[in-house]
Predicted model as a PDB file, atoms N, CA, C, CB and O in Angstrom, pLDDT in the B-factor column:
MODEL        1                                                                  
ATOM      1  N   UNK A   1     109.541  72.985  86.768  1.00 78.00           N  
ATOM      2  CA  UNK A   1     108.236  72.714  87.316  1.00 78.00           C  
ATOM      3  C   UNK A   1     107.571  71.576  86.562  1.00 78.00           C  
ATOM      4  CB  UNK A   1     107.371  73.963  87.275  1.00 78.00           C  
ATOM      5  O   UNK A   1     107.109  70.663  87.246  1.00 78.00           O  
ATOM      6  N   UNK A   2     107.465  71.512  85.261  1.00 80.00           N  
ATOM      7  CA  UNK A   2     107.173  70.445  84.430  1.00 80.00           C  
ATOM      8  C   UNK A   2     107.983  69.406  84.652  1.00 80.00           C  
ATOM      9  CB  UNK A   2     107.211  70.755  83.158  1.00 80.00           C  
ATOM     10  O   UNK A   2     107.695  68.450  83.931  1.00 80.00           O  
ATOM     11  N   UNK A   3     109.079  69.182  85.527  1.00 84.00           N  
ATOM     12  CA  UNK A   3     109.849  67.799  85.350  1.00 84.00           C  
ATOM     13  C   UNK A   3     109.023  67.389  86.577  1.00 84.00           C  
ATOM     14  CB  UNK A   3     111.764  67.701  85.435  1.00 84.00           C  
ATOM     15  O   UNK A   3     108.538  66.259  86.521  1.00 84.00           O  
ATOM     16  N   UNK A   4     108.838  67.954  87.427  1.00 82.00           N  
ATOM     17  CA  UNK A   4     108.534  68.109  88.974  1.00 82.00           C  
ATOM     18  C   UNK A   4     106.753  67.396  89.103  1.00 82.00           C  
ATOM     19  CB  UNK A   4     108.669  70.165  89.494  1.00 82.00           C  
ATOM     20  O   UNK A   4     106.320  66.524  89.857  1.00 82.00           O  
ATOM     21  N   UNK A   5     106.082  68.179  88.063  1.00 79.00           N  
ATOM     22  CA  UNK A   5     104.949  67.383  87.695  1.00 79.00           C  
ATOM     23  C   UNK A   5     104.990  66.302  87.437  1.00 79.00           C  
ATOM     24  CB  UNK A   5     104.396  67.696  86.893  1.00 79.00           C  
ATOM     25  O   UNK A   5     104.215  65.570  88.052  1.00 79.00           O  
ATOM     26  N   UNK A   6     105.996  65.630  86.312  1.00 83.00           N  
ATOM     27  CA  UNK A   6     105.797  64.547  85.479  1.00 83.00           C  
ATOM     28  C   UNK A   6     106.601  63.639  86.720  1.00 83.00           C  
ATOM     29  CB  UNK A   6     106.473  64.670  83.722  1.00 83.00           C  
ATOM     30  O   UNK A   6     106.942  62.494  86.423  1.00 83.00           O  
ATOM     31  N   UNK A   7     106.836  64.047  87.817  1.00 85.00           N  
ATOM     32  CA  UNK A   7     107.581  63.095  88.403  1.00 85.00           C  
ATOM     33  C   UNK A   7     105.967  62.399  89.619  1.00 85.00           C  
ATOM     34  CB  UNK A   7     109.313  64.009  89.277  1.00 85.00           C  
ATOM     35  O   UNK A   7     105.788  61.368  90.267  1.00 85.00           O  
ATOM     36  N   UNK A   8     105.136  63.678  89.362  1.00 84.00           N  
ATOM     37  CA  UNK A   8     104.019  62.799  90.338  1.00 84.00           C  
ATOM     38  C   UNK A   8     103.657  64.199  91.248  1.00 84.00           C  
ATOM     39  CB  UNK A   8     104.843  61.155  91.499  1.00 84.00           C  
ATOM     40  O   UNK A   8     102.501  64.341  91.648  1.00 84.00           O  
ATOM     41  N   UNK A   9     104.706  65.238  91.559  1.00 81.00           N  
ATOM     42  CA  UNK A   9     104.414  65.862  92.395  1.00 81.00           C  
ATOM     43  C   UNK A   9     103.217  67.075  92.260  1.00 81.00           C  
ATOM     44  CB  UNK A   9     105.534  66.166  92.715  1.00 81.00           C  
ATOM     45  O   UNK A   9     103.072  67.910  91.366  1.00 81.00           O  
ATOM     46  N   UNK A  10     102.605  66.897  93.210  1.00 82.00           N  
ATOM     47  CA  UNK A  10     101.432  67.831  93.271  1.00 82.00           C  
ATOM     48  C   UNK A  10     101.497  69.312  93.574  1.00 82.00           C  
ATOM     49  CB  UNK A  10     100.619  67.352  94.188  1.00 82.00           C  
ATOM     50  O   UNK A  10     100.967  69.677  94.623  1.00 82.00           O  
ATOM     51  N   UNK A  11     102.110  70.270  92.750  1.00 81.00           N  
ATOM     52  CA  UNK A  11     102.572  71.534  92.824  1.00 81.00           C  
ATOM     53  C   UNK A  11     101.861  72.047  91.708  1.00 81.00           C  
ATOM     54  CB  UNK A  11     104.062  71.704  92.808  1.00 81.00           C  
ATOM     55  O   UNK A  11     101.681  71.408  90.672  1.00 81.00           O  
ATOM     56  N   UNK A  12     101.472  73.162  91.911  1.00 84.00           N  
ATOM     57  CA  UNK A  12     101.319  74.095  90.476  1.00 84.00           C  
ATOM     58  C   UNK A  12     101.663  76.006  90.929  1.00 84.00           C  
ATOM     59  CB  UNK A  12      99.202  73.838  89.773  1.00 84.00           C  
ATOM     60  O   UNK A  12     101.727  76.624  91.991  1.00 84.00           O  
ATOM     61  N   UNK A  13     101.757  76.248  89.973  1.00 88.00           N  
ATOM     62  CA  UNK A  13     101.902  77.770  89.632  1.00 88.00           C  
ATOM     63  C   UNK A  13     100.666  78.571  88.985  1.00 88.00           C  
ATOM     64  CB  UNK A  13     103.067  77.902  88.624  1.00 88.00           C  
ATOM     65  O   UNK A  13      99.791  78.124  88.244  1.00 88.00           O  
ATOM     66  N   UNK A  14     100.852  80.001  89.514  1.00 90.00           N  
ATOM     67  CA  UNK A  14      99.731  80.770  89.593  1.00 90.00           C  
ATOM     68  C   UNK A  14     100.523  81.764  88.517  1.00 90.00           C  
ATOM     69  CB  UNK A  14      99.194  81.337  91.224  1.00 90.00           C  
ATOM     70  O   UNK A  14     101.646  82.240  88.678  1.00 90.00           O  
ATOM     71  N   UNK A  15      99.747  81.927  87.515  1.00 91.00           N  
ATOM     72  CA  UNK A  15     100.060  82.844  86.259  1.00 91.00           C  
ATOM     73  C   UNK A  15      99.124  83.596  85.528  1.00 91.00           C  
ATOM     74  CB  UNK A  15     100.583  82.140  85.305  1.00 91.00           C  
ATOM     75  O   UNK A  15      98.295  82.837  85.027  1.00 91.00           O  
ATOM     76  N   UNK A  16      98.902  84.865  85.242  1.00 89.00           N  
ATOM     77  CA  UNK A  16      98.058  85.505  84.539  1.00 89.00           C  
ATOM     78  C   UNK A  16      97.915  84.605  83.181  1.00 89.00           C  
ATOM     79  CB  UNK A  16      98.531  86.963  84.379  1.00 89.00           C  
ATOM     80  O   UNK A  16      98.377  83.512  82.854  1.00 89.00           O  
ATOM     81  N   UNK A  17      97.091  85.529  82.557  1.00 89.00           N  
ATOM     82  CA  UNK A  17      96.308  85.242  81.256  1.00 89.00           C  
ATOM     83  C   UNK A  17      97.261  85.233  79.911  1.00 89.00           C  
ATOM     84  CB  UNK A  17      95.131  86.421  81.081  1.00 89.00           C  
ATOM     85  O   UNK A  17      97.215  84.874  78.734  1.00 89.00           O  
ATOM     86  N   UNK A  18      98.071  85.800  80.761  1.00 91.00           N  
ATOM     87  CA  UNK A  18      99.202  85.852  78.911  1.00 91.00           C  
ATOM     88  C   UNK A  18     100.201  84.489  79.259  1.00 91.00           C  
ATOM     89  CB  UNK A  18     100.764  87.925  78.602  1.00 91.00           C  
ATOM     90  O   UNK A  18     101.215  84.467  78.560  1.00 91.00           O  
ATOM     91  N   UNK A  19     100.100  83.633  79.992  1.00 90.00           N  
ATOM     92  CA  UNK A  19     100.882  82.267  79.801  1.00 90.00           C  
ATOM     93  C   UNK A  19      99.714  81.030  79.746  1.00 90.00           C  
ATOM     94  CB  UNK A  19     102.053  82.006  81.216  1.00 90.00           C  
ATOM     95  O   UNK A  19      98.675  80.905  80.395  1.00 90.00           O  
ATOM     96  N   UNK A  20     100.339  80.146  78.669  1.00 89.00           N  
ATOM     97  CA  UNK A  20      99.097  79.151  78.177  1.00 89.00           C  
ATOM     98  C   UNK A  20      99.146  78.612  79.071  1.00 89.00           C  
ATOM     99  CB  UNK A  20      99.038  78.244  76.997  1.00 89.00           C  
ATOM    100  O   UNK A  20      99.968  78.795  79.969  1.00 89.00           O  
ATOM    101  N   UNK A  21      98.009  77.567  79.040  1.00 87.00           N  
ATOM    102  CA  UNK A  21      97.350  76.515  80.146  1.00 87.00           C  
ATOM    103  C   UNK A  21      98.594  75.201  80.151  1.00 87.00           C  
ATOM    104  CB  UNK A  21      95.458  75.825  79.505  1.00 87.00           C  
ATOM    105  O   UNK A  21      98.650  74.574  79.093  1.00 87.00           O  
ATOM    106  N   UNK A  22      99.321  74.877  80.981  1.00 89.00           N  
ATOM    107  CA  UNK A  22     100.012  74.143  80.652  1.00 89.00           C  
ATOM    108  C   UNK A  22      99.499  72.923  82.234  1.00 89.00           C  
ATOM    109  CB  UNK A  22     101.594  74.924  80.319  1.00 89.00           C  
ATOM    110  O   UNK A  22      98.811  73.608  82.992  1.00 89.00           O  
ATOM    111  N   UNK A  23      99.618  71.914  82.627  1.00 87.00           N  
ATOM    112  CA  UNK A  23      99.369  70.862  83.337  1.00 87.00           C  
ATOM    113  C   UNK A  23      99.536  71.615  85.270  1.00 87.00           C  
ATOM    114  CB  UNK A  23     100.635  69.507  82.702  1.00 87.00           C  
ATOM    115  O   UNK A  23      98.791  71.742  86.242  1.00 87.00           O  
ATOM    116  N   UNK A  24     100.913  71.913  84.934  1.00 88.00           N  
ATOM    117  CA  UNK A  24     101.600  72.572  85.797  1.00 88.00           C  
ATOM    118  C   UNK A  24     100.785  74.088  86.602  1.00 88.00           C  
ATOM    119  CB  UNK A  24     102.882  72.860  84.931  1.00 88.00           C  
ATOM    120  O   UNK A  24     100.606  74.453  87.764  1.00 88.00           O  
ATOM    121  N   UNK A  25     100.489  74.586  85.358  1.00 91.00           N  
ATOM    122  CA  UNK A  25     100.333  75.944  85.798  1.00 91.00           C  
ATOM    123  C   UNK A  25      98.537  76.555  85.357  1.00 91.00           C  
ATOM    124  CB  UNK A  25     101.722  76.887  84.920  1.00 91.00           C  
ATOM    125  O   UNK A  25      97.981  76.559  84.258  1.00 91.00           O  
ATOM    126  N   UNK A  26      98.059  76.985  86.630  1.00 91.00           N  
ATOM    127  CA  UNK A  26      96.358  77.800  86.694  1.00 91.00           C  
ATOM    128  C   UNK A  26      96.795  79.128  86.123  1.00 91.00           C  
ATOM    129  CB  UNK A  26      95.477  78.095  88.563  1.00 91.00           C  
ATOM    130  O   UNK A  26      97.631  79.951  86.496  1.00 91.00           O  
ATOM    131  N   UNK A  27      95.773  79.059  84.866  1.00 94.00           N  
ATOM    132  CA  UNK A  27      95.760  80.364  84.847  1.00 94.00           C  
ATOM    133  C   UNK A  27      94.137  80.876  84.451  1.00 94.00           C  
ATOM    134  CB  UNK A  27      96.926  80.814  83.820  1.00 94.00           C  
ATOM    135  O   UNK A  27      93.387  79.901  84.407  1.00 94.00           O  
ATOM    136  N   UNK A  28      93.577  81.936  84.212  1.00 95.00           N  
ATOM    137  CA  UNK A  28      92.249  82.268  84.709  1.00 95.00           C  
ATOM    138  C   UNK A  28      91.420  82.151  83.614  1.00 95.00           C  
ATOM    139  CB  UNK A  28      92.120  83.607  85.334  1.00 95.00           C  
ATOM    140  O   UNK A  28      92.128  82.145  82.606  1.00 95.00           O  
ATOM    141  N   UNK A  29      90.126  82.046  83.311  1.00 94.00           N  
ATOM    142  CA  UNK A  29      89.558  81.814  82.195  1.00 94.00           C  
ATOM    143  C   UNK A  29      88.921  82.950  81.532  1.00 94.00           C  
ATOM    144  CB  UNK A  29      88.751  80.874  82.381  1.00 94.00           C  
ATOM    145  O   UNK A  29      88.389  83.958  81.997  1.00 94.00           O  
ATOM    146  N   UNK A  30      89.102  82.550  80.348  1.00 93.00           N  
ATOM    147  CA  UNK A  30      89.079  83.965  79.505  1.00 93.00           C  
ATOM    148  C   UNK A  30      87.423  83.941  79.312  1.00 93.00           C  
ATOM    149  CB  UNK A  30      90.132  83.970  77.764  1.00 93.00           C  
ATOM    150  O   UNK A  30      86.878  83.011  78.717  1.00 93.00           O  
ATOM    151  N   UNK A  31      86.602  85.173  79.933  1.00 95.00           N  
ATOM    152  CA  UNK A  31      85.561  85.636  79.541  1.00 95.00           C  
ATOM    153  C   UNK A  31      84.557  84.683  80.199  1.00 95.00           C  
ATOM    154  CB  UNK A  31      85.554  85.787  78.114  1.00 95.00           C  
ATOM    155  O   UNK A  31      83.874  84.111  79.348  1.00 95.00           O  
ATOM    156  N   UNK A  32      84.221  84.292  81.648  1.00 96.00           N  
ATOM    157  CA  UNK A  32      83.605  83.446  82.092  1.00 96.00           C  
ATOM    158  C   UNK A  32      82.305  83.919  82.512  1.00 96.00           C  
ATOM    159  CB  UNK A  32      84.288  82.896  82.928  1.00 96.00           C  
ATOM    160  O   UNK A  32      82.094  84.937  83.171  1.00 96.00           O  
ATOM    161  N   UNK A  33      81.277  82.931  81.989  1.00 97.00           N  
ATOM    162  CA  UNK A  33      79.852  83.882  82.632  1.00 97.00           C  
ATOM    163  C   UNK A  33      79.767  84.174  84.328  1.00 97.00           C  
ATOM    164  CB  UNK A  33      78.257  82.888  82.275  1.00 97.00           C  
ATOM    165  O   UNK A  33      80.312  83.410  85.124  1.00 97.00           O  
ATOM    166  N   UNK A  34      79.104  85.234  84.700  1.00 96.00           N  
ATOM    167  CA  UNK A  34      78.483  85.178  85.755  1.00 96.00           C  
ATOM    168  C   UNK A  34      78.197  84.245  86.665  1.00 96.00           C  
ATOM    169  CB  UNK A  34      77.741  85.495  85.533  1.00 96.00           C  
ATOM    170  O   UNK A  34      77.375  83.527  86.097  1.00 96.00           O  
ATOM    171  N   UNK A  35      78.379  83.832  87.719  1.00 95.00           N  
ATOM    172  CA  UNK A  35      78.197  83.138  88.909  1.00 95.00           C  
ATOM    173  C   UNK A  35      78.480  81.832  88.059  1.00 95.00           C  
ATOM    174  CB  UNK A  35      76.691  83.343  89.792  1.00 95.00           C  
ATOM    175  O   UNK A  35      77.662  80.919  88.173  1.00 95.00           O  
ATOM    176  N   UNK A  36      79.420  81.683  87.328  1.00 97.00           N  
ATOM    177  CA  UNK A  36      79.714  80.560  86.797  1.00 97.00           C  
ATOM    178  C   UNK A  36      80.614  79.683  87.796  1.00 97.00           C  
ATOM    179  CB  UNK A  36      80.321  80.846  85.516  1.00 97.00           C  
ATOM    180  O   UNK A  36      80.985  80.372  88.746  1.00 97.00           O  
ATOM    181  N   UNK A  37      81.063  78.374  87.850  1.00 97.00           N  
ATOM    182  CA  UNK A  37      82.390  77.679  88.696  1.00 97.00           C  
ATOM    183  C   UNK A  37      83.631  78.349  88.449  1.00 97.00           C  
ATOM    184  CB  UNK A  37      82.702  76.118  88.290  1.00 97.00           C  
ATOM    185  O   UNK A  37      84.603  78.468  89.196  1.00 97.00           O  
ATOM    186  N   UNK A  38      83.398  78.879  86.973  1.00 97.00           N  
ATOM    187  CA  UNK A  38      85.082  79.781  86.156  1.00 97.00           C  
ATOM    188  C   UNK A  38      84.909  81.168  86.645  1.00 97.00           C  
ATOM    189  CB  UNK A  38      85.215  79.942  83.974  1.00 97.00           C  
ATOM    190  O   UNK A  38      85.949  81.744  86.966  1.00 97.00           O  
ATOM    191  N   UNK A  39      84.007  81.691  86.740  1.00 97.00           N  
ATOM    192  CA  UNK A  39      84.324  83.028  87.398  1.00 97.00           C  
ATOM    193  C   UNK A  39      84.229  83.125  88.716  1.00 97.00           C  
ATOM    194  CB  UNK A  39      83.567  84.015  86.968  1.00 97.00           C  
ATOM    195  O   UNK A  39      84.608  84.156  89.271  1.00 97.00           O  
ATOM    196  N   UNK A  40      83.682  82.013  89.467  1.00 97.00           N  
ATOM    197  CA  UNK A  40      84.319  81.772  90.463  1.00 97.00           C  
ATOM    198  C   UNK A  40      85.862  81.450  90.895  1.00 97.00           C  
ATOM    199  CB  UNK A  40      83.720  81.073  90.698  1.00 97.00           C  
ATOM    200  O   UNK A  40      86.460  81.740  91.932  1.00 97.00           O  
ATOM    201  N   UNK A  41      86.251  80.816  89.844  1.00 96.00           N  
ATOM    202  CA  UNK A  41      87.880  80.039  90.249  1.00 96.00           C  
ATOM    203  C   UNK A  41      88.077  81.756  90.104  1.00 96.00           C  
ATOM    204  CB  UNK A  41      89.039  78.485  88.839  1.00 96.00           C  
ATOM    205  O   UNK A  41      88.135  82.300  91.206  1.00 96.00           O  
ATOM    206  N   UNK A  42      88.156  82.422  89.264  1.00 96.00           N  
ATOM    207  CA  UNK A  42      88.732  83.367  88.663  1.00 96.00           C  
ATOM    208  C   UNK A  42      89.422  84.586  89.748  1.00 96.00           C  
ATOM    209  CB  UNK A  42      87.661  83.852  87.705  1.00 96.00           C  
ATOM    210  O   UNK A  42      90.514  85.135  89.897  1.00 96.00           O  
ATOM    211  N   UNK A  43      87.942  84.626  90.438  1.00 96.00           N  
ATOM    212  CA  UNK A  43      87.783  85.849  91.385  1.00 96.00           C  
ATOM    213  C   UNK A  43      88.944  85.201  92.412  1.00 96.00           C  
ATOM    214  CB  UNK A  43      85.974  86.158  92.134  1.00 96.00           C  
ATOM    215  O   UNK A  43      89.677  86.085  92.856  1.00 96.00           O  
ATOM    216  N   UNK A  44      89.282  83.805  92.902  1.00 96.00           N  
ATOM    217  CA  UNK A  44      90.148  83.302  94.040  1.00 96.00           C  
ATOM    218  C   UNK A  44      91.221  83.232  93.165  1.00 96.00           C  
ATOM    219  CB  UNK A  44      89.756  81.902  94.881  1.00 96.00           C  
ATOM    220  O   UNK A  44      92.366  83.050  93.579  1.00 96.00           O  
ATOM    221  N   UNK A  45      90.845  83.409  91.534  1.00 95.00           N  
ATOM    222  CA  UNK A  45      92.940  83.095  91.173  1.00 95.00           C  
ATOM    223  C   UNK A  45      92.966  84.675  91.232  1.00 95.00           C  
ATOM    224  CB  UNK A  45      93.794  82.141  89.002  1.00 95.00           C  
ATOM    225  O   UNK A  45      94.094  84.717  90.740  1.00 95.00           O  
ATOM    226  N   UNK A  46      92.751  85.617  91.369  1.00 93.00           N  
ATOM    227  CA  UNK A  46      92.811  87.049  91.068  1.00 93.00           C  
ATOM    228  C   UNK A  46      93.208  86.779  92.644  1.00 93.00           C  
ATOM    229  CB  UNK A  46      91.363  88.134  90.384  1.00 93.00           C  
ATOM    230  O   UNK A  46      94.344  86.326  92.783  1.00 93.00           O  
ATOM    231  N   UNK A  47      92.580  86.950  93.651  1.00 95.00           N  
ATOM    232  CA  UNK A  47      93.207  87.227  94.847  1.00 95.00           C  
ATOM    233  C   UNK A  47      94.283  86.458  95.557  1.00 95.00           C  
ATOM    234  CB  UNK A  47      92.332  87.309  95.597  1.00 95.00           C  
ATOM    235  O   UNK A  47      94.839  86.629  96.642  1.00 95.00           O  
ATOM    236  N   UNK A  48      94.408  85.541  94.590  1.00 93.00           N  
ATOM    237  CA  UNK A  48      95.739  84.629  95.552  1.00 93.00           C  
ATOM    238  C   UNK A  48      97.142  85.262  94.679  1.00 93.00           C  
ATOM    239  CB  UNK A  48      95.628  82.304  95.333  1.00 93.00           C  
ATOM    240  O   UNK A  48      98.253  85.233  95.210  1.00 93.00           O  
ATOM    241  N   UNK A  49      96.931  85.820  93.305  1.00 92.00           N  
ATOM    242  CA  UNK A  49      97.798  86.482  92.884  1.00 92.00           C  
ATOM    243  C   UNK A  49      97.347  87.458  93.316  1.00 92.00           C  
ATOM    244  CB  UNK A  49      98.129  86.437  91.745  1.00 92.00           C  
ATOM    245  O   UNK A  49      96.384  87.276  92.571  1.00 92.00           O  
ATOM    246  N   UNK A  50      97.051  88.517  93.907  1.00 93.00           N  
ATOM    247  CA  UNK A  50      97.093  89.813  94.337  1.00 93.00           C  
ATOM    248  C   UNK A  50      97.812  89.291  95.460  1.00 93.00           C  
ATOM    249  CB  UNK A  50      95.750  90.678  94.529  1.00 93.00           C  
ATOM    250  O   UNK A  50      98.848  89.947  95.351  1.00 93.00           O  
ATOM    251  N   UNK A  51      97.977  88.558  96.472  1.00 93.00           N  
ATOM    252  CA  UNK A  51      98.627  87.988  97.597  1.00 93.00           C  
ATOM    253  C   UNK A  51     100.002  88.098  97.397  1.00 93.00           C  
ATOM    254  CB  UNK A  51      98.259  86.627  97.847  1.00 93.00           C  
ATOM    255  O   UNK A  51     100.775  88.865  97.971  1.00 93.00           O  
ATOM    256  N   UNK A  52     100.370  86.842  96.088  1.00 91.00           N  
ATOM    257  CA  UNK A  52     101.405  86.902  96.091  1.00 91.00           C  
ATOM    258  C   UNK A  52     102.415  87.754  95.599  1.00 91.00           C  
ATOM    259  CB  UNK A  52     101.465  86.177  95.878  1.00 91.00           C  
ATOM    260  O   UNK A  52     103.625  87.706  95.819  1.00 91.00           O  
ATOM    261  N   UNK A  53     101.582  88.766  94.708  1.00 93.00           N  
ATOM    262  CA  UNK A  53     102.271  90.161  93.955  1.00 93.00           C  
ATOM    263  C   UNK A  53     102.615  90.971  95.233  1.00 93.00           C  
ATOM    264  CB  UNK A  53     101.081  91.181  92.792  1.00 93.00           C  
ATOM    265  O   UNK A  53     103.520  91.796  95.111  1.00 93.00           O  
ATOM    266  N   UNK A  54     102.034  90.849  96.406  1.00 95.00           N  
ATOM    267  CA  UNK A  54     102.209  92.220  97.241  1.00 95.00           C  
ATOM    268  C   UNK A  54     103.287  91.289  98.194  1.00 95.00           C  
ATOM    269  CB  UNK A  54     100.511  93.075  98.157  1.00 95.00           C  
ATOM    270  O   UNK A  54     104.167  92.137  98.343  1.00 95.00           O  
ATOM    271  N   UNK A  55     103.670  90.347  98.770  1.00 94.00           N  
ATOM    272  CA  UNK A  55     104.369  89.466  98.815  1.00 94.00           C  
ATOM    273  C   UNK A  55     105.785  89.368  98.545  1.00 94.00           C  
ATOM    274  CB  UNK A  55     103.860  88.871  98.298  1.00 94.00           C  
ATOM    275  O   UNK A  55     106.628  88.905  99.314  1.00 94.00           O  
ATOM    276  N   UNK A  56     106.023  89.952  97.124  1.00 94.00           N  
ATOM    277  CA  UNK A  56     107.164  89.849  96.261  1.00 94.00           C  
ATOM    278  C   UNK A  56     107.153  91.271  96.307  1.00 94.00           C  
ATOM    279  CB  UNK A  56     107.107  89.047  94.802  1.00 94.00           C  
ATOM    280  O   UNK A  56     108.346  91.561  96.222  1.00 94.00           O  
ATOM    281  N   UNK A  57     106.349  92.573  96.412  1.00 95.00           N  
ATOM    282  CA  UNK A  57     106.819  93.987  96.450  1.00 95.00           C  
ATOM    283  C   UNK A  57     107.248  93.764  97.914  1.00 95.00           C  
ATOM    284  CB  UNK A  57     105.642  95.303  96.094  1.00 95.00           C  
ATOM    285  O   UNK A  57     108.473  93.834  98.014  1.00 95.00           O  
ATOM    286  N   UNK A  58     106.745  93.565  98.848  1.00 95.00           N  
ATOM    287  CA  UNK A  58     107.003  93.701  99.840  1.00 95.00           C  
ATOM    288  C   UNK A  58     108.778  93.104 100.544  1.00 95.00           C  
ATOM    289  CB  UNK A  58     105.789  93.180 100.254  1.00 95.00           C  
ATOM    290  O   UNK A  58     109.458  93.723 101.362  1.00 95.00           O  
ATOM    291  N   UNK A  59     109.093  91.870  99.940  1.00 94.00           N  
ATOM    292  CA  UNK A  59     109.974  91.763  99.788  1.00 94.00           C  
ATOM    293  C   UNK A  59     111.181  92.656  98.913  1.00 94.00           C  
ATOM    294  CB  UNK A  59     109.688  90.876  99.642  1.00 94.00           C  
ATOM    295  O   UNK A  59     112.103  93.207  99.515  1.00 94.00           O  
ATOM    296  N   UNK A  60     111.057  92.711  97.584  1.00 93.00           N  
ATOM    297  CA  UNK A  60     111.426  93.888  97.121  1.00 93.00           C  
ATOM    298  C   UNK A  60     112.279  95.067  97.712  1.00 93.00           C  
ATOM    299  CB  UNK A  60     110.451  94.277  96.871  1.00 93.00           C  
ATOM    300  O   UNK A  60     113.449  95.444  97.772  1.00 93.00           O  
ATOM    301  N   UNK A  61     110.987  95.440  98.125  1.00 91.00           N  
ATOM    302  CA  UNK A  61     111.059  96.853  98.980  1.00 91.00           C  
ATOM    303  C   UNK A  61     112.334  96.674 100.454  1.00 91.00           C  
ATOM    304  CB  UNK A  61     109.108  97.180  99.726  1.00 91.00           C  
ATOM    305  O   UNK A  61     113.346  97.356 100.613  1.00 91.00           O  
ATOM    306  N   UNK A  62     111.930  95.772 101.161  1.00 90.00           N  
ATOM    307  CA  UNK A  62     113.655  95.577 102.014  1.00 90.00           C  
ATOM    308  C   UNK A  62     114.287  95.239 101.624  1.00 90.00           C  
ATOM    309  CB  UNK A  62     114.080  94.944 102.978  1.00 90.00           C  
ATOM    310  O   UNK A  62     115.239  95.633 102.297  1.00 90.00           O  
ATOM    311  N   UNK A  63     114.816  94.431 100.567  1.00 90.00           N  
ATOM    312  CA  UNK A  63     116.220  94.047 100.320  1.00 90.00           C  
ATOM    313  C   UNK A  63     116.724  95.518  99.378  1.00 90.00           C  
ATOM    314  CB  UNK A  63     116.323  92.337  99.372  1.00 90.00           C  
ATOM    315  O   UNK A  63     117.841  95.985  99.600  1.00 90.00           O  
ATOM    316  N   UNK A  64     115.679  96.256  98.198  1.00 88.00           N  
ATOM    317  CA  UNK A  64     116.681  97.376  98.270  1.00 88.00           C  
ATOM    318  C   UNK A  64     116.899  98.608  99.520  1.00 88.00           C  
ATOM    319  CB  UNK A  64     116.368  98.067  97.059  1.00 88.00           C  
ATOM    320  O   UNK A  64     117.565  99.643  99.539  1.00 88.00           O  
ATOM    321  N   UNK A  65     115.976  97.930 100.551  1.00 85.00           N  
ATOM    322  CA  UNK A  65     116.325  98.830 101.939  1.00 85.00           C  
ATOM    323  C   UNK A  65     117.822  98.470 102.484  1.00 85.00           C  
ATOM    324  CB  UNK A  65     115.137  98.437 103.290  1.00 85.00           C  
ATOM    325  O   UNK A  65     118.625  99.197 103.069  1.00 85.00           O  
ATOM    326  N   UNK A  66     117.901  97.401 102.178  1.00 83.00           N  
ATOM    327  CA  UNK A  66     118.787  96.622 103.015  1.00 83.00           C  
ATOM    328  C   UNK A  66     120.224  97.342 102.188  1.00 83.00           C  
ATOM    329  CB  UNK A  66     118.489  94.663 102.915  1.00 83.00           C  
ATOM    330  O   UNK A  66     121.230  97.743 102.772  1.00 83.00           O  
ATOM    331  N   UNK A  67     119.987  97.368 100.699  1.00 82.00           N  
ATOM    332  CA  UNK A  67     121.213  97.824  99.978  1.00 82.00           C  
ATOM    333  C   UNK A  67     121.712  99.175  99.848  1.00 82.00           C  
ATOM    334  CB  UNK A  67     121.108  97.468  98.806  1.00 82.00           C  
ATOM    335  O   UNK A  67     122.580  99.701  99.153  1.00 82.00           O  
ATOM    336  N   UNK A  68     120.684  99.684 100.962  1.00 78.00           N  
ATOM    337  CA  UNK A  68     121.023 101.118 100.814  1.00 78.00           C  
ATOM    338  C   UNK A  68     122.177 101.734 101.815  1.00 78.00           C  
ATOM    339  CB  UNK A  68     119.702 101.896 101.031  1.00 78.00           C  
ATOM    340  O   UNK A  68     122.447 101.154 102.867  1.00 78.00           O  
ATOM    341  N   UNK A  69     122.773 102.828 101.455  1.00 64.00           N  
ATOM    342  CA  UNK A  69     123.954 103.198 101.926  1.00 64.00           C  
ATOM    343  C   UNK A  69     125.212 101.870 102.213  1.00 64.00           C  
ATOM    344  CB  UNK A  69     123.519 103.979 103.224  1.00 64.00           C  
ATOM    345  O   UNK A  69     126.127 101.859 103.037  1.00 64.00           O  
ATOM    346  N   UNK A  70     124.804 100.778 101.140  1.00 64.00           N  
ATOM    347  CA  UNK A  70     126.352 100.250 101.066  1.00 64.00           C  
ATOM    348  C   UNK A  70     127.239 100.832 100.081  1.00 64.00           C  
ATOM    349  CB  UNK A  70     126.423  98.786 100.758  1.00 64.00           C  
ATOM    350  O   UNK A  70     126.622 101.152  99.065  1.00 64.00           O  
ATOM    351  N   UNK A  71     128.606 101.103 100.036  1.00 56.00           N  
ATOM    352  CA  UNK A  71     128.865 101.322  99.017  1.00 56.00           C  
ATOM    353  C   UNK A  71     129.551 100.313  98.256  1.00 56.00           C  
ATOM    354  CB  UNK A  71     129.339 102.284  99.089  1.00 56.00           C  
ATOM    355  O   UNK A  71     130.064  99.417  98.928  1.00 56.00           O  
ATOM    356  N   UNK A  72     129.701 100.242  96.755  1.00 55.00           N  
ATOM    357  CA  UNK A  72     130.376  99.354  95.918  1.00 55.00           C  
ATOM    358  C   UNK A  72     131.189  99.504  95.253  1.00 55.00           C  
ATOM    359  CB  UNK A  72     129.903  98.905  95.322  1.00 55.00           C  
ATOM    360  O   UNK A  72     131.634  98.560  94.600  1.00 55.00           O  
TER     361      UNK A  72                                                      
ENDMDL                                                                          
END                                                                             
């Protein structure tokens, strides 16, 4: 993703609070006042990762549907 940046391209990644701020990647601001612009971003990075977490269970969830009763 960082080569992908440095090449110009306009992509980033959505990451909780335990990965640092890197160019590439939003992640949410720690301890933002009230009706601030940051607890604003915050509340839309919280729901676009709640999006994409249910997204990835949801996927999840059929492919080990899909693996069920094969045998190996």
């Amino acid at each position: 993703m960082q080569e992908l940046h440095n090449n110009g391209e306009l992509s980033w990644l959505i990451g909780d609070s335990g990965y640092p701020l890197q160019p590439f990647l939003m992640v949410p601001f720690q301890n933002p006042q009230e009706d601030s612009p940051q607890h604003r971003f915050n509340f839309a990075h919280i729901r676009a990762r709640n999006c994409v977490e249910r997204c990835i269970g949801i996927l999840k969830m059929r492919i080990s549907m899909s693996f069920e009763g094969t045998v190996s």
